[in-house]
C-alpha positions in Angstrom: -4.2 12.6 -15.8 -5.3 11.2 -19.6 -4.4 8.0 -21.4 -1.5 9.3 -22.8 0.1 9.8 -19.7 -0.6 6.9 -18.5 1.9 4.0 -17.6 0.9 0.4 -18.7 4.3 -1.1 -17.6 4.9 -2.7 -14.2 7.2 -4.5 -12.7 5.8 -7.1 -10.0 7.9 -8.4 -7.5 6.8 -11.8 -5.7 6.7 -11.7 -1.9 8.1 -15.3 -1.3 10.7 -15.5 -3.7 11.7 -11.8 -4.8 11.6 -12.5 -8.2 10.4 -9.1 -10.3 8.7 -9.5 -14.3 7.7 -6.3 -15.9 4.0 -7.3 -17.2 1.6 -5.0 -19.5 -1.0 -4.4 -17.0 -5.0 -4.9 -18.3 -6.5 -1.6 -18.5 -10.0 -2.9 -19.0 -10.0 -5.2 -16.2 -8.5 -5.2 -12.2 -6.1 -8.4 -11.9 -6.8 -9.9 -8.6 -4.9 -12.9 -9.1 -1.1 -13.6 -10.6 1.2 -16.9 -10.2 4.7 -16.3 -10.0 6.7 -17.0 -12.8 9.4 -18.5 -10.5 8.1 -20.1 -7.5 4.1 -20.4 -8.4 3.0 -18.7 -5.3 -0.2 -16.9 -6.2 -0.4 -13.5 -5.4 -3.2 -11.8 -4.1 -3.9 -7.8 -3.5 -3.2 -6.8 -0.2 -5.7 -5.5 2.2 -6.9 -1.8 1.0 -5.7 -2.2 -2.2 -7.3 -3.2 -5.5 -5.2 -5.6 -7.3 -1.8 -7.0 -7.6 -0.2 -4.0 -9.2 -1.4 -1.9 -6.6 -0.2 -4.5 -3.8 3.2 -5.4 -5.7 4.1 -3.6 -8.6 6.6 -0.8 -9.1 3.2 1.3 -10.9 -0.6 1.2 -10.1 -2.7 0.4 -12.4 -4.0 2.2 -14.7 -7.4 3.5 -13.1 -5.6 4.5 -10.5 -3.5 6.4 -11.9 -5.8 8.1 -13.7 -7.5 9.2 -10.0 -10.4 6.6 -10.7 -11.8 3.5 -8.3 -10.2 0.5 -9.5 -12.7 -1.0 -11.6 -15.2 1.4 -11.2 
């Protein structure tokens, strides 16, 4: 997969509160951290994966997408 095909747009969906924001993911950087919008909790990547759009997110982020390490 190139740039061109890939998908910037996510939509992350808080565990605690189930409120969803489509965010413009980094695609120089992993996120490892985001505060709900809503309710504040801070979210965190799950165990195995490499950031929050990879944990929460309707997409993955951009390196993975492209078959790349997160960050790598």
């Amino acid at each position: 997969m190139n740039d061109l095909n890939v998908t910037l747009e996510s939509k992350i969906t808080c565990p605690e509160c189930g409120h969803s924001t489509v965010e413009t993911m980094p695609t120089d950087a992993c996120q490892w951290f985001y505060e709900c919008t809503a309710c504040n909790t801070v979210l965190k990547p799950l165990p195995g994966d490499c950031c929050v759009y990879c944990s929460y997110g309707t997409v993955a982020c951009p390196p993975i997408q492209q078959g790349k390490r997160c960050c790598g």
